[in-house]
C-alpha positions in Angstrom: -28.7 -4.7 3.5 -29.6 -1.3 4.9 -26.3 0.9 5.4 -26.4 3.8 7.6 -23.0 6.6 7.9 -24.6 7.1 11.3 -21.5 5.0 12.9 -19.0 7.1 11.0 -20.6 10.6 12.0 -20.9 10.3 15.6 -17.2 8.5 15.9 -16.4 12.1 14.3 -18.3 14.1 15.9 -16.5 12.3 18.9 -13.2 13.1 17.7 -14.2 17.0 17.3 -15.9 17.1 20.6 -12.9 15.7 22.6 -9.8 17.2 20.9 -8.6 14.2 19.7 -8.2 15.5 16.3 -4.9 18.4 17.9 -3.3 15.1 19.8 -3.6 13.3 16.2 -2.1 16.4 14.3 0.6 16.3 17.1 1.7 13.1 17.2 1.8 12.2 13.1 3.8 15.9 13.0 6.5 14.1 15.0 6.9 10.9 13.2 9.3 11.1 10.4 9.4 8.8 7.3 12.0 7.0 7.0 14.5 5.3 4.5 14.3 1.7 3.3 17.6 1.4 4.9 16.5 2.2 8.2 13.5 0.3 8.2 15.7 -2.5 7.4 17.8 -1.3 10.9 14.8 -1.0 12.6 12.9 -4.5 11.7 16.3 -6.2 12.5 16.7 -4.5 15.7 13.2 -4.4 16.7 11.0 -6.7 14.6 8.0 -6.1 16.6 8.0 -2.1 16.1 5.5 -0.2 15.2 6.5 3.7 15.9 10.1 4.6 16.5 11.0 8.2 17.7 13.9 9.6 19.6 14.5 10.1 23.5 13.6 13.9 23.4 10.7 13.2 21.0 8.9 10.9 23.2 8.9 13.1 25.9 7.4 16.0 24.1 4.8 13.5 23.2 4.1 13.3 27.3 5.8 9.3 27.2 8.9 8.3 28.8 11.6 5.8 27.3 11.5 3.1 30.2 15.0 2.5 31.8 17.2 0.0 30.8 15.3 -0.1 27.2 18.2 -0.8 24.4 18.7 1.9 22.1 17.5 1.1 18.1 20.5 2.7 16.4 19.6 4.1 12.7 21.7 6.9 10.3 20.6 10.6 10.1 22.0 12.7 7.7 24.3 15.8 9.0 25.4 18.6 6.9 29.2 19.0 7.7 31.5 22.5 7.4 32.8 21.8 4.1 29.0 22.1 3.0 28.6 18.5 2.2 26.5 15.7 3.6 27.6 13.1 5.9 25.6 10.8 8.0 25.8 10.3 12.0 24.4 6.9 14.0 21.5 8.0 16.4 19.4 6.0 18.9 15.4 5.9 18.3 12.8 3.8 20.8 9.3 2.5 19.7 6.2 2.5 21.6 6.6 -0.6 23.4 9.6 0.8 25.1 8.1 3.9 27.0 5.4 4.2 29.0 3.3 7.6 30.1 0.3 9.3 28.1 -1.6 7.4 25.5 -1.3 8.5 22.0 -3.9 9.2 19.9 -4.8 6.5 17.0 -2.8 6.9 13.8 -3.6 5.1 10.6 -2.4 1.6 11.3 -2.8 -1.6 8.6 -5.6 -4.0 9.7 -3.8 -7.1 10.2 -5.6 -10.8 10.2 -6.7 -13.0 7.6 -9.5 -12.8 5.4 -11.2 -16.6 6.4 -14.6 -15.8 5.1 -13.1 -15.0 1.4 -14.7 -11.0 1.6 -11.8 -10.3 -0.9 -13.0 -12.3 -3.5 -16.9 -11.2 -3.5 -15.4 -7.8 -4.0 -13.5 -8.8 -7.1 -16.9 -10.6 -8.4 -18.5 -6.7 -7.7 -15.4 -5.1 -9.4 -16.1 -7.6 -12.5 -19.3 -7.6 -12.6 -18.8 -3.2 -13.1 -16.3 -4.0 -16.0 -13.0 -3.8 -13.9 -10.4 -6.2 -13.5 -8.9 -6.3 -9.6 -5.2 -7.7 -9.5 -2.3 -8.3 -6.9 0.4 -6.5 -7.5 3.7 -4.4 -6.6 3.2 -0.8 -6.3 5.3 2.3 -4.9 5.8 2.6 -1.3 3.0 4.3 0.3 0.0 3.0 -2.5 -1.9 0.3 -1.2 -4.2 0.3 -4.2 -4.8 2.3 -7.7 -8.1 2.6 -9.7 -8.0 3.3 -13.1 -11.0 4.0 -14.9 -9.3 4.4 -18.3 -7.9 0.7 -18.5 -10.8 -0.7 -16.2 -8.0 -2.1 -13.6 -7.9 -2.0 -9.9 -4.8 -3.1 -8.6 -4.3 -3.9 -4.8 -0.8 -4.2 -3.3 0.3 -7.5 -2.7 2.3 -6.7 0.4 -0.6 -6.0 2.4 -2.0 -8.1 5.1 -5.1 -10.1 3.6 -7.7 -8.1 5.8 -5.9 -4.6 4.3 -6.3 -5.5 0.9 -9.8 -6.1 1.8 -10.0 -2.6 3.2 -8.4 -1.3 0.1 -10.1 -3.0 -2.5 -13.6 -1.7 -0.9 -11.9 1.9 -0.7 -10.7 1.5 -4.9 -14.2 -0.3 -5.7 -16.1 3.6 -4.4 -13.9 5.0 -6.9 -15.1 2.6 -9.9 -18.3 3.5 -8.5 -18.3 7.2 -8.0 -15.4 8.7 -9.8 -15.2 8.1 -13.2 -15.6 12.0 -14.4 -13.8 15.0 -13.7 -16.0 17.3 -11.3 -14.9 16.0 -7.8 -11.7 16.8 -6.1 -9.1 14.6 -5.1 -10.0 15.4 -1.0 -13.4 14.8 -1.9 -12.8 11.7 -4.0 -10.6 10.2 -1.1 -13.2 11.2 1.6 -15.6 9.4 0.1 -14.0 5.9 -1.3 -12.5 5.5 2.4 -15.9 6.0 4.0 -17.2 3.9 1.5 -14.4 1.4 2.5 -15.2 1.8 6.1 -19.4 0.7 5.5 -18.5 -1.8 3.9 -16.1 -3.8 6.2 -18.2 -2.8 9.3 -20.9 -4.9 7.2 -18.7 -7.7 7.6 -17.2 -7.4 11.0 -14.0 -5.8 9.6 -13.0 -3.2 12.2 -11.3 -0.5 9.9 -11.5 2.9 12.5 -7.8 2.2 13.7 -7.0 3.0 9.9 -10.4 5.3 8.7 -10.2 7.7 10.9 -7.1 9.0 10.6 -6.9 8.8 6.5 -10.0 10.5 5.9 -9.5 13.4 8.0 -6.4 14.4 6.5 -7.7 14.6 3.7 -11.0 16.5 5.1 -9.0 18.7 7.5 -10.1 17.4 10.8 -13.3 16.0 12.0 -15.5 18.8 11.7 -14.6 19.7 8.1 -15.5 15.6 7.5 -18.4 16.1 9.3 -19.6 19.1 6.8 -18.0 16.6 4.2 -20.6 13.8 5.2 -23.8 16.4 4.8 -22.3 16.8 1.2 -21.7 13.3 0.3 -23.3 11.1 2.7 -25.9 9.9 0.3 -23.7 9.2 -2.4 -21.5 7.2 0.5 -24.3 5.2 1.8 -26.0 4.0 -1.6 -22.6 3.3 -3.2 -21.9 0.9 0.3 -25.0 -0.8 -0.2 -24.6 -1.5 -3.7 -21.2 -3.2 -2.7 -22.4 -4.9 0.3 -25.3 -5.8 -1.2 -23.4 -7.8 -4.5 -20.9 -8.9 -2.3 -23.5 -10.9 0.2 -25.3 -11.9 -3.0 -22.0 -13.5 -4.0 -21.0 -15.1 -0.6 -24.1 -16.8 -0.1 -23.9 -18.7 -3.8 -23.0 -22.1 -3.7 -19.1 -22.5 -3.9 -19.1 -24.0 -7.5 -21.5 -21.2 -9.1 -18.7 -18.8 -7.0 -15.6 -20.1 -8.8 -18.0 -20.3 -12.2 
């Protein structure tokens, strides 16, 4: 299969054209992390959330909290007199409660299943390059870890099916690519998550929602990933089509020479 990054640039080069990338930068500056606890408030308040902010926050961001929306009460710390730390309720409101200005994309987890078994090919193309993929737990925040030294590739189990696609395509560029020192981490990331995002275009996966957003921070904004792309584009495409290529190869064996 013939790969092109041609998608990739000019989805960047539309990012950089429009100002996109300052409403991105805006928006994920005003999002805060926040504690298991509070996720655990939030997802028992609001299941279906997906981006929680406060009342005052929202409207910076050009959105209005619509009337009569009830109030997702989490903690916040507060430093009191005595010089110690004591915690306060306040009231936060996802997306689906306010209307007004559309907010740029931020890195969101593709969610679906993975019906045509895309995972699995991958692992046959991880194997047959002498790593082993698991499933497994992993910190908060790591969807996936590549080491070269114990041959492993581990994706996290939490993940919805067509993520840990994603992720194992985005963990097999670095079997691929980055098994010696010489190529920073920004470089390293920029380059397994374009890889990532070839190769589930190649099978209908729609990854921008996610893509975009992770490898420009690491690149620094569209432009800087477009200069990124004239650097490493080659070494993005070929890689893709060695994975898409095995992959197919693997999908269109007969079921029992699959499991074999």
């Amino acid at each position: 299969m013939s790969i092109t990054i041609t998608l990739l640039e000019d989805a960047l080069r539309a990012l950089a054209i429009e100002g996109e990338w300052e409403k991105y930068l805006k928006v994920q500056a005003r999002f805060r992390t926040y504690s298991a606890r509070n996720a655990l408030l939030i997802a028992r308040q609001c299941p279906s959330a997906t981006q929680v902010a406060g009342y005052r926050t929202w409207q910076s961001l050009g959105r209005q909290v619509v009337k009569g929306s009830r109030a997702i009460k989490i903690v916040a710390p507060i430093k009191r007199d005595d010089g110690n730390v004591g915690f306060r309720t306040v009231s936060v409101f996802d997306l689906s409660q306010t209307a007004g200005a559309t907010l740029p994309a931020t890195p969101q987890l593709l969610i679906g299943e993975d019906k045509a078994g895309i995972f699995e090919a991958l692992v046959a193309v991880a194997e047959h390059h002498g790593f082993v993929v698991s499933r497994g737990d992993l910190p908060d925040g790591i969807n996936g870890l590549c080491s070269h030294l114990t041959r492993m590739i581990t994706i996290s189990a939490t993940l919805p099916a067509r993520h840990q696609v994603k992720t194992l395509a985005h963990e097999l560029g670095h079997a691929l690519l980055h098994g010696e020192a010489g190529v920073t981490r920004a470089i390293a990331e920029f380059e397994a998550e374009s890889i990532a995002y070839l190769v589930c275009h190649a099978f209908d996966i729609e990854s921008a929602s996610y893509t975009f957003g992770y490898i420009m921070q690491w690149a620094g904004g569209p432009t800087q990933a477009l200069d990124a792309i004239l650097t490493s584009g080659e070494r993005i495409r070929t890689t893709a089509e060695i994975i898409v290529d095995a992959a197919q190869n693997h999908l269109d064996r007969p079921l029992s020479q699959q499991v074999a």
